[in-house]
VEXKOLSE-892604 format. One record per residue (C-alpha): residue in one letter; x, y, z. Coordinates in Angstrom, 1 decimal. Layout:
<rs>
<r resn="A" east="X" north="Y" up="Z"/>
...
</rs>
This chain:
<rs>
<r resn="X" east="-43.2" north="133.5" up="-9.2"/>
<r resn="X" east="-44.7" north="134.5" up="-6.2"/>
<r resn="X" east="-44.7" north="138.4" up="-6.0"/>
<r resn="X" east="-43.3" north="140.0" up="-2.6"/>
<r resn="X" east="-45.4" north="142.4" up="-1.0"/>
<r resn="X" east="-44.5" north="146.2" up="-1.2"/>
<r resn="X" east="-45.6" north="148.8" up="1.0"/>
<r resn="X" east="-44.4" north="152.3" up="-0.1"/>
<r resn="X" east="-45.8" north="155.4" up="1.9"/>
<r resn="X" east="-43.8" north="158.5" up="0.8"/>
<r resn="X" east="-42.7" north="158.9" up="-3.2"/>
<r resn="X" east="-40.1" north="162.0" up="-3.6"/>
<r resn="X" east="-37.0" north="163.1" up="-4.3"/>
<r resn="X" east="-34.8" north="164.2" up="-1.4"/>
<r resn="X" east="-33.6" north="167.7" up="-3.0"/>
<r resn="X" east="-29.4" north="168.2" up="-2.8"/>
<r resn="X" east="-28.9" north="172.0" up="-2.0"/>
<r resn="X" east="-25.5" north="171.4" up="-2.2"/>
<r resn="X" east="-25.7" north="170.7" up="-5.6"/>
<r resn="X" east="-28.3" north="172.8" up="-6.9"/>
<r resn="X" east="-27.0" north="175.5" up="-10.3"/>
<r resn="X" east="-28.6" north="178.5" up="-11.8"/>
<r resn="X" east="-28.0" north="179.4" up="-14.8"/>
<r resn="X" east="-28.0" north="183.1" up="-16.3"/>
<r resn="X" east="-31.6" north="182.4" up="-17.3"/>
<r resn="X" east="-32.9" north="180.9" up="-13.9"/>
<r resn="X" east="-31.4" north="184.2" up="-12.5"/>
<r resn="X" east="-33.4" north="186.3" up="-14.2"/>
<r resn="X" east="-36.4" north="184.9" up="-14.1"/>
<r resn="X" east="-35.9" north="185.0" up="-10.0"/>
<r resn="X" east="-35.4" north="181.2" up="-9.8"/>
<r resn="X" east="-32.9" north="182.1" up="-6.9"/>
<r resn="X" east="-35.9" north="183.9" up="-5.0"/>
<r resn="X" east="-38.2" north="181.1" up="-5.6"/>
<r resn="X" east="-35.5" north="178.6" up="-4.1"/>
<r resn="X" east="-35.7" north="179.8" up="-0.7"/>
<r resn="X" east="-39.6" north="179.2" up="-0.8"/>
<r resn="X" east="-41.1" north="182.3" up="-1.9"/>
<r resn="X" east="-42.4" north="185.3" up="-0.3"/>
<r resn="X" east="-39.4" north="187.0" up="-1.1"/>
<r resn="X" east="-40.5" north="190.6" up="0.1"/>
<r resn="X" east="-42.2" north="189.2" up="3.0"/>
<r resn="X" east="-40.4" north="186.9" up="4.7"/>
<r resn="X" east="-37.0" north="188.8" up="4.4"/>
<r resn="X" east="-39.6" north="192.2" up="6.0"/>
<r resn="X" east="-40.1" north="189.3" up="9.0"/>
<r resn="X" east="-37.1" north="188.3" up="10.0"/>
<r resn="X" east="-35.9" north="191.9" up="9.6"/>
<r resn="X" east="-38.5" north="193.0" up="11.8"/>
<r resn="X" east="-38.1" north="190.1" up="14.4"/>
<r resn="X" east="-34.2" north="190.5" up="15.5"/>
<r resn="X" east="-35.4" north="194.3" up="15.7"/>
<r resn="X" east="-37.9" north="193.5" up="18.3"/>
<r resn="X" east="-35.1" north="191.7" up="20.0"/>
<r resn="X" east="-33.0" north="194.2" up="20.6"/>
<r resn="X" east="-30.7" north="193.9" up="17.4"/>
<r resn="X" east="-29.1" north="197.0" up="17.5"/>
<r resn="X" east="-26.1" north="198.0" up="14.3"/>
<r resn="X" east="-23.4" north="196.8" up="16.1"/>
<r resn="X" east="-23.2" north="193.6" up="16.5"/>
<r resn="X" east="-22.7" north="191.1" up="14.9"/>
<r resn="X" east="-25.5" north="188.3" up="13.3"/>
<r resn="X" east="-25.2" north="185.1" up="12.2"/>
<r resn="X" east="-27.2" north="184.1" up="9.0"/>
<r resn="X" east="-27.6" north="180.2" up="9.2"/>
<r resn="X" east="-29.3" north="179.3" up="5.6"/>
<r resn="X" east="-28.5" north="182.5" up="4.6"/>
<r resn="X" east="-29.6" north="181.6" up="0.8"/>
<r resn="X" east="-29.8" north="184.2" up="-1.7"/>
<r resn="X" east="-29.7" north="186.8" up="0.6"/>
<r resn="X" east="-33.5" north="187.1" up="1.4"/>
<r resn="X" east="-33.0" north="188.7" up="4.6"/>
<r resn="X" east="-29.1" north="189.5" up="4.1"/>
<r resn="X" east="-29.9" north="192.4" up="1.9"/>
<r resn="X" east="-32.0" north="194.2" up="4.5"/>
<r resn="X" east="-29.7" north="193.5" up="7.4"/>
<r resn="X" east="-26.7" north="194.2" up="5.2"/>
<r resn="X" east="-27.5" north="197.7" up="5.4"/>
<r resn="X" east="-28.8" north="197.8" up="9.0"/>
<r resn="X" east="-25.8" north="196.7" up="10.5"/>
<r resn="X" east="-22.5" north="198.0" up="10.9"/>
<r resn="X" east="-20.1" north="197.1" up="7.8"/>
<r resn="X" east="-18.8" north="194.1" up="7.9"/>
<r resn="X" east="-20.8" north="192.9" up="10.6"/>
<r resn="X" east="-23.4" north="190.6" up="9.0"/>
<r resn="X" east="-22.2" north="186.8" up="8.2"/>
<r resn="X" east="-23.9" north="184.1" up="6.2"/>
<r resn="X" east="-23.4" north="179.9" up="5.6"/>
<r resn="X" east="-25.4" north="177.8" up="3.7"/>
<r resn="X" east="-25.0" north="174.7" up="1.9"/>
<r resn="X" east="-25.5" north="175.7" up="-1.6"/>
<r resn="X" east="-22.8" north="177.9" up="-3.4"/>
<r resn="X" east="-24.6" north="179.3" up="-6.5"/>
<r resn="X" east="-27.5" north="180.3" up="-4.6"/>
<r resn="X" east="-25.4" north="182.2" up="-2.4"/>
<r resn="X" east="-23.6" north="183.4" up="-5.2"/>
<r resn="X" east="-26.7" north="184.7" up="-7.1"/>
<r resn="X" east="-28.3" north="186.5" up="-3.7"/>
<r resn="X" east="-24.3" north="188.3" up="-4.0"/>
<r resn="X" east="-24.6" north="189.4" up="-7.4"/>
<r resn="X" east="-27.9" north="190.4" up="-7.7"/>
<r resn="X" east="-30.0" north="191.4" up="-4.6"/>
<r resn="X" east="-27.1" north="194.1" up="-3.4"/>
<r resn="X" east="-25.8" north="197.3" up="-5.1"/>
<r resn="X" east="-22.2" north="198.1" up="-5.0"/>
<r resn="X" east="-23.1" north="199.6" up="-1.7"/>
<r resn="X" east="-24.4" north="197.0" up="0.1"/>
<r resn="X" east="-21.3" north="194.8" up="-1.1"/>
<r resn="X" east="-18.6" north="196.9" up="0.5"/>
<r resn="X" east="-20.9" north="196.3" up="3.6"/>
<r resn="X" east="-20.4" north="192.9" up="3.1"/>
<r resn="X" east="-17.6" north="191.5" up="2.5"/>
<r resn="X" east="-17.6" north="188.1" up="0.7"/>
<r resn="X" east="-15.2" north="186.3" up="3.1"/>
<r resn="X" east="-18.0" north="186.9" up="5.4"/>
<r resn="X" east="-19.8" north="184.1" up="3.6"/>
<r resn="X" east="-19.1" north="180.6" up="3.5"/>
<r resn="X" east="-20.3" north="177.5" up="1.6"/>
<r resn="X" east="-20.2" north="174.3" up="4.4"/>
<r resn="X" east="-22.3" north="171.4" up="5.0"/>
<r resn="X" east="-21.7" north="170.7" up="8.6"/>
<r resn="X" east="-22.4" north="174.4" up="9.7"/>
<r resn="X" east="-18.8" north="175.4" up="10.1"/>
<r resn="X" east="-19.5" north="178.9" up="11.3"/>
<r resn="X" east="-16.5" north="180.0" up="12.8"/>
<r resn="X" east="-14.7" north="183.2" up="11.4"/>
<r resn="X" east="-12.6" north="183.7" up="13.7"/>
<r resn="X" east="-15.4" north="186.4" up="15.3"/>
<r resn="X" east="-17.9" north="186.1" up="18.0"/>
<r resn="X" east="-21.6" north="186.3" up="17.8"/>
<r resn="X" east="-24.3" north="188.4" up="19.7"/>
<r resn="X" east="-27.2" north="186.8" up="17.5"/>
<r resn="X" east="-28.2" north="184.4" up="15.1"/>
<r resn="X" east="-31.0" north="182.8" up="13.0"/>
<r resn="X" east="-31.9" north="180.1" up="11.1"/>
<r resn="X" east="-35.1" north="181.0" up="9.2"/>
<r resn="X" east="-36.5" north="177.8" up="7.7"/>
<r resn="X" east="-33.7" north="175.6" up="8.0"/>
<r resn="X" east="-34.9" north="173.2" up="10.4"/>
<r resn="X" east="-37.8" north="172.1" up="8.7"/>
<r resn="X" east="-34.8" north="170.4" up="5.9"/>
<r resn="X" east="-32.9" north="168.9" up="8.2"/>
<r resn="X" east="-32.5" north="166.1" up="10.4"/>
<r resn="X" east="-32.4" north="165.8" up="14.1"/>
<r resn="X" east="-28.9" north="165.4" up="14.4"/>
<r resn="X" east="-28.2" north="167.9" up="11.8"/>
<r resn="X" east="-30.2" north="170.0" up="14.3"/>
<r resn="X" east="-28.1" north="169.3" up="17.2"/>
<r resn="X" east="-24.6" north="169.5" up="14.9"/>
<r resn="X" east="-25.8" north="173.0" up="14.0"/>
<r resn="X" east="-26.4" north="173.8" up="17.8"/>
<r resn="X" east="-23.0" north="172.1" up="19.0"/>
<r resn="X" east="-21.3" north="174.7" up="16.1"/>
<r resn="X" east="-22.6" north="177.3" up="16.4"/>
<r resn="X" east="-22.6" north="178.0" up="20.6"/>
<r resn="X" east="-19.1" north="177.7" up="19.6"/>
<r resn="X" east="-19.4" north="181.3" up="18.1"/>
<r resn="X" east="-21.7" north="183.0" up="19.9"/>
<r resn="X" east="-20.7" north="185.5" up="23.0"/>
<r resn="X" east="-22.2" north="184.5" up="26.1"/>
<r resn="X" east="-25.8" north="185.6" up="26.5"/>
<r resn="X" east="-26.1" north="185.7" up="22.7"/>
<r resn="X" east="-29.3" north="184.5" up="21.1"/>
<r resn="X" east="-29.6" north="182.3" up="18.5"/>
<r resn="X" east="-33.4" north="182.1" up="17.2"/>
<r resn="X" east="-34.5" north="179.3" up="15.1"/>
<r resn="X" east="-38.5" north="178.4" up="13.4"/>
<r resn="X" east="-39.1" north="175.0" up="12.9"/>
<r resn="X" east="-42.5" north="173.2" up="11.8"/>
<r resn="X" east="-44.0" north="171.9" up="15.4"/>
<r resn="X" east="-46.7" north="169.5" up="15.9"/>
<r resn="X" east="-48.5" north="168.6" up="19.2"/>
<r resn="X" east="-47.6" north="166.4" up="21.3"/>
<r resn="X" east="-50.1" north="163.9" up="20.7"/>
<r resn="X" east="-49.3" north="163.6" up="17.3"/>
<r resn="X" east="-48.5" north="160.2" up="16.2"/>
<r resn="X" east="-44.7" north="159.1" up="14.9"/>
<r resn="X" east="-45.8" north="158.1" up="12.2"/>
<r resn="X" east="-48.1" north="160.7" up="11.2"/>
<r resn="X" east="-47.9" north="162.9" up="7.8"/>
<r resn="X" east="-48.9" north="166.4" up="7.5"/>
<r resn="X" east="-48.6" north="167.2" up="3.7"/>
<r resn="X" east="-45.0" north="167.0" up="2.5"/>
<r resn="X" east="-43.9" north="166.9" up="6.2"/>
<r resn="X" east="-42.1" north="163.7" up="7.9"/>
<r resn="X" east="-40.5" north="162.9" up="10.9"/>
<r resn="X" east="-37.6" north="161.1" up="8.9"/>
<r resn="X" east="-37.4" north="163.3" up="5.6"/>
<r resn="X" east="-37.2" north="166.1" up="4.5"/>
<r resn="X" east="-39.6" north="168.3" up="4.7"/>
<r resn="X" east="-39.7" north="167.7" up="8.6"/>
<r resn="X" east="-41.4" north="168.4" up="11.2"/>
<r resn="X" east="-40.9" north="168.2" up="15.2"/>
<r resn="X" east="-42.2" north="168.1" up="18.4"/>
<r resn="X" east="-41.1" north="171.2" up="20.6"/>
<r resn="X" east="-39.1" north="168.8" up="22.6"/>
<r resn="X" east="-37.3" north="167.5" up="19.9"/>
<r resn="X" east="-35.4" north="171.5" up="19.7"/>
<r resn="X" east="-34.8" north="171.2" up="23.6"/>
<r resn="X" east="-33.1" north="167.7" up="23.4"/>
<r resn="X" east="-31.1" north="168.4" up="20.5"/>
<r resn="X" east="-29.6" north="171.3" up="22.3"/>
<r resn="X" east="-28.6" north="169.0" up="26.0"/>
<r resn="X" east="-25.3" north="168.4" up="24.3"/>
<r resn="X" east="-24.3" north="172.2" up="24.4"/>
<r resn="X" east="-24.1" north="175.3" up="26.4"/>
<r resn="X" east="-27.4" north="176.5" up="24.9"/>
<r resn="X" east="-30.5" north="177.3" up="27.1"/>
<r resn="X" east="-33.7" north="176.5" up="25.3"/>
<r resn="X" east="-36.9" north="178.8" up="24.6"/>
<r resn="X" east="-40.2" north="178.2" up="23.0"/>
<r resn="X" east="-41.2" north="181.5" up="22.1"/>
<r resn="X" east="-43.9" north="180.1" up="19.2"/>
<r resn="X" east="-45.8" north="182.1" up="16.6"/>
<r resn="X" east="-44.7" north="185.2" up="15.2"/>
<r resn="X" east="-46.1" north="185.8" up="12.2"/>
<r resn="X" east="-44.6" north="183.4" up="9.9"/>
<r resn="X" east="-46.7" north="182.7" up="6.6"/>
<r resn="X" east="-46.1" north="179.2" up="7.1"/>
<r resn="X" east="-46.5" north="178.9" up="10.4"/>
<r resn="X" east="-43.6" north="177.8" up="11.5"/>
<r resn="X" east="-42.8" north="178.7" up="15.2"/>
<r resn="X" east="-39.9" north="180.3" up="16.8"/>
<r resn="X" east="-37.8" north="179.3" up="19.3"/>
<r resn="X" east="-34.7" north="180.8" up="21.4"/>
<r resn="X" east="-31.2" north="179.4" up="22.2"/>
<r resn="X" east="-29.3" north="181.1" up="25.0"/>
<r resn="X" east="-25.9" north="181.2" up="25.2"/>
<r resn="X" east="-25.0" north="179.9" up="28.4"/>
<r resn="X" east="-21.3" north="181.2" up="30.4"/>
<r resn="X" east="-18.7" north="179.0" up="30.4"/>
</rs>
């Protein structure tokens, strides 16, 4: 029997958030911290630090896309005025377990659990609208078009003139299709993108685009800017 030729390039798993569980174990051994990649401390410090500079100010109200276990919720939580932070992400026990464990009863009066939501087509509208936004990390798991459904649904909910900052992992220009750079694809997950990919993925809404770039991520994932356009 004559053998047909196979060509495989890429051996993994595509990871299912959605249905991703941690038991009572995995939460106390952290496995809820090490789900959103790590660098717990630091990365929630970041993003913390990077709506600050700006201009986030207590009273309005953020958007949390990806918001996880709550790496940055639990800083901003308190920052902001209660009731005014709001988180969606794909995977409920992860959500669950930021909840539970990373804030005090304090925190959780801030926050009340209808402002969270479990969705997989970034259903973000609570009946509020939005001066900011972020989706730290997020990008780099997705698709293109995922990109451009999250864009489409979330200027929905944002005030005009609100920003809505996303980090995604770029590669020049010149860098071929086809090209691999570690784990990172152009057609899995973990992806990367060319900085034109984020502006064409937002043509379809009212969102004006900004490359803003590095800002200190430990990954190196840059930053850009979506502006809420008027209607």
């Amino acid at each position: 029997m004559t053998e047909i030729e196979r060509r495989i390039e890429a051996r993994h798993t595509e990871p299912d958030y959605q249905a991703w569980s941690f038991s009572d174990a995995a939460r106390a051994r952290g496995r809820h911290r090490d789900s959103v990649g790590g660098k717990w401390d630091e990365m929630g410090q970041l993003q913390l630090d990077f709506l600050l500079g700006q201009g986030l100010e207590p009273s309005m109200r953020l958007l949390d896309v990806g918001c996880g276990s709550l790496r940055a919720g639990r800083l901003l939580v308190p920052y902001l005025d209660p009731g005014h932070y709001y988180g969606i992400d794909i995977g409920h026990d992860i959500v669950q377990a930021g909840y539970d464990l990373e804030l005090d009863d304090a925190a959780r009066e801030r926050l009340p659990v209808q402002n969270l939501r479990i969705t997989d087509r970034f259903d973000a509208d609570f009946g509020v609208p939005f001066d900011m936004a972020i989706a730290q990390s997020v990008f780099t798991h997705v698709s293109l078009n995922h990109i451009r459904l999250c864009l489409y649904r979330v200027a929905k909910v944002m005030k005009p003139g609100g920003k809505f900052y996303a980090t995604f992992s770029e590669k020049p220009k010149d860098y071929p299709v086809d090209g691999t750079w570690g784990r990172a694809y152009t057609e899995r997950n973990v992806y990367w993108y060319y900085r034109r990919d984020l502006r064409w993925a937002a043509e379809r809404t009212p969102f004006e685009f900004r490359y803003l770039g590095a800002w200190g991520h430990a990954r190196n994932q840059k930053m850009v800017e979506y502006t809420r356009l008027p209607d």
